[in-house]
LUMRORO-805778 format. One record per residue: x, y, z of N, C-alpha, C in turn; residue in three letters; residue number from 0. Coordinates in nm, 3 decimals, decimal comma, always signed. Each point is the difference from the previous one (the first is absolute). Layout:
BEGIN
VORO      n.c1      n.c2      n.c3     ca.c1     ca.c2     ca.c3      c.c1      c.c2      c.c3   lumba   votor
VORO         X         Y         Z         X         Y         Z         X         Y         Z     ALA     NUM
...
% end
This chain:
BEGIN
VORO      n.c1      n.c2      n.c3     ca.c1     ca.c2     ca.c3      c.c1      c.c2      c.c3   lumba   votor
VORO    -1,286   -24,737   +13,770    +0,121    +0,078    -0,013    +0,038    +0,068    +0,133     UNK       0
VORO    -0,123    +0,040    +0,064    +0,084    +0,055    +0,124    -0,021    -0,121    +0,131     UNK       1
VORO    +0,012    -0,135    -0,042    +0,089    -0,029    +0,135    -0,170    -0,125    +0,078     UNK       2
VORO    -0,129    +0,073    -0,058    -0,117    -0,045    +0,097    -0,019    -0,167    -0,025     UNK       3
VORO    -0,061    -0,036    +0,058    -0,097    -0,099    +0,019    -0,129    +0,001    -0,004     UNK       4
VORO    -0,071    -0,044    -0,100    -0,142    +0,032    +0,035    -0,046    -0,152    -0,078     UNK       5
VORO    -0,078    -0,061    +0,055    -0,103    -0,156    -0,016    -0,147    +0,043    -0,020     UNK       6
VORO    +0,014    -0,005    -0,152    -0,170    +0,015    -0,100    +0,011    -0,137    -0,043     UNK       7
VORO    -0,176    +0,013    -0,016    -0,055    -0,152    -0,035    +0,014    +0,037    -0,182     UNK       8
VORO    +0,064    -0,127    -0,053    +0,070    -0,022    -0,112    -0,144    +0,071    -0,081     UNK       9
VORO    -0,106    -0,009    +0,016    -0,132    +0,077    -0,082    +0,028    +0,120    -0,030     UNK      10
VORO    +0,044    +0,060    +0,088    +0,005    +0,152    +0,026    +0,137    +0,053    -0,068     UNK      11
VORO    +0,119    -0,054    +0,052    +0,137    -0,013    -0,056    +0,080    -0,073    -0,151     UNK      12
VORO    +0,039    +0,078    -0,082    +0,026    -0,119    -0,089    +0,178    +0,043    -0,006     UNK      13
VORO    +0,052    -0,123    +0,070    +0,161    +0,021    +0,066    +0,035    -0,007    -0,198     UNK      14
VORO    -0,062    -0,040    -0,061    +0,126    +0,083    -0,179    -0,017    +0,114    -0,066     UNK      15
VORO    -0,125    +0,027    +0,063    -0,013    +0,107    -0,075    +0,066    +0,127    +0,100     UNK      16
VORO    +0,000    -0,021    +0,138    +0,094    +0,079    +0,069    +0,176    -0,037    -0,047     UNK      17
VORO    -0,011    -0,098    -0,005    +0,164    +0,007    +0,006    +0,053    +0,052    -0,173     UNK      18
VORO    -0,116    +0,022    -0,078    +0,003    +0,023    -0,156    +0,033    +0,156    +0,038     UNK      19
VORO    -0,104    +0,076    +0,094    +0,048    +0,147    +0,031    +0,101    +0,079    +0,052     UNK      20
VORO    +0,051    -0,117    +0,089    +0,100    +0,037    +0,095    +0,135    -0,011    -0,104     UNK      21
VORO    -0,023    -0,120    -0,118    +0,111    +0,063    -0,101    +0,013    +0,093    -0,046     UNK      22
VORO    -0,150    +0,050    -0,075    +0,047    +0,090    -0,106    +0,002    +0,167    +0,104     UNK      23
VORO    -0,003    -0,030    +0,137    +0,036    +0,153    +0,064    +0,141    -0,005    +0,050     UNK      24
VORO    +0,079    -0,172    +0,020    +0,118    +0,026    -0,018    +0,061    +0,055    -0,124     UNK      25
VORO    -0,041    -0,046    -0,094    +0,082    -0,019    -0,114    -0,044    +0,193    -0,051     UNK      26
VORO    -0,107    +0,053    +0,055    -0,026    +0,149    -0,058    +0,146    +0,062    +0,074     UNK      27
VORO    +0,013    -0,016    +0,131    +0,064    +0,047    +0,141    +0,159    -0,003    -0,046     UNK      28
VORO    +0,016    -0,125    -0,081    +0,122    -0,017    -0,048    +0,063    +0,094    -0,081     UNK      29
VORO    -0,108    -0,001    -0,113    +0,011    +0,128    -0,124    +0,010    +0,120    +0,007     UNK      30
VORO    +0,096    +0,082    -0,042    +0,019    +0,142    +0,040    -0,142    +0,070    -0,069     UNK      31
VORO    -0,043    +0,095    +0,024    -0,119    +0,040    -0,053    +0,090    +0,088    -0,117     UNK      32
VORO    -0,116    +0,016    -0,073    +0,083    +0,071    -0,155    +0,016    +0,154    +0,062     UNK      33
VORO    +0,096    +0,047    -0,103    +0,024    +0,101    +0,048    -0,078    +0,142    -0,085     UNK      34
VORO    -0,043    +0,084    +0,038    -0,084    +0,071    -0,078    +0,096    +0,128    -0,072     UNK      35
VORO    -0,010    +0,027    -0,072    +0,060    +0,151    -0,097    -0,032    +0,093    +0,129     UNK      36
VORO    +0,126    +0,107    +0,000    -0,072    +0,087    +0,075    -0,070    +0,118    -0,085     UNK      37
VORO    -0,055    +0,058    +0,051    -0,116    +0,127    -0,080    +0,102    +0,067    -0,047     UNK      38
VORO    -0,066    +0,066    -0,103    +0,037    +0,082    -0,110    +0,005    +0,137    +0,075     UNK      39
VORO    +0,079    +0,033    -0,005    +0,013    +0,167    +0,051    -0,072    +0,093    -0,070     UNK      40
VORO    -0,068    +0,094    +0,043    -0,116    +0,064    -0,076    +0,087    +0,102    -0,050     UNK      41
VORO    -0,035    +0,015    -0,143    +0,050    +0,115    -0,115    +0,050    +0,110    +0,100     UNK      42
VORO    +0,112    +0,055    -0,094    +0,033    +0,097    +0,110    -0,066    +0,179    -0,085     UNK      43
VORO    -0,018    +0,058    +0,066    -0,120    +0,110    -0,119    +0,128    +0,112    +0,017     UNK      44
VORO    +0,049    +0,010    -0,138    +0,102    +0,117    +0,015    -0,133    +0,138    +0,004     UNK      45
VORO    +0,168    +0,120    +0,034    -0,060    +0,170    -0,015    -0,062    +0,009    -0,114     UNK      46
VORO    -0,083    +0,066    +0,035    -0,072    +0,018    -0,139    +0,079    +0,144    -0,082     UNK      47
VORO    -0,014    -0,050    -0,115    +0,121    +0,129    -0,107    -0,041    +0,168    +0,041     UNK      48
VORO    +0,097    +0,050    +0,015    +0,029    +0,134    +0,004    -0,043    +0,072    -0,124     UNK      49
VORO    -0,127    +0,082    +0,028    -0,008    +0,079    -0,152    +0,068    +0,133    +0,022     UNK      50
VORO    +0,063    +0,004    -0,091    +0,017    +0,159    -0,034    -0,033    +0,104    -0,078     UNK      51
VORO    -0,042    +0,126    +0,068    -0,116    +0,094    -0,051    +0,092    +0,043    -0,115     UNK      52
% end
C-alpha cells in the first residue's frame, strides 16, 4: 500500500494471503466507522427543598 518493493522467498511470503489483507484494510478504510451515541449527560441534582420552621 505504501508504494515499496520488497523480494521474499515465496516460503516466507504468501503473496494471497497478503493481498487477502490488503483487501479487507481497504475495504475497513472505505467504511465509515460507526458512529457512537454521545454520553448521557449526568443527572442534573436540583436545590434541595426549603424547610420552613
Amino acid at each position: 500500500m505504501a508504494g515499496y518493493t520488497v523480494n521474499c522467498d515465496p516460503e516466507v511470503f504468501d503473496e494471497a494471503l497478503y493481498q487477502q489483507a490488503v483487501h479487507r484494510l481497504q475495504a475497513r478504510a472505505a467504511r465509515p466507522a460507526p458512529q457512537q451515541p454521545a454520553p448521557a449527560s449526568p443527572p442534573s441534582h436540583s436545590a434541595p427543598a426549603r424547610r420552613t420552621p
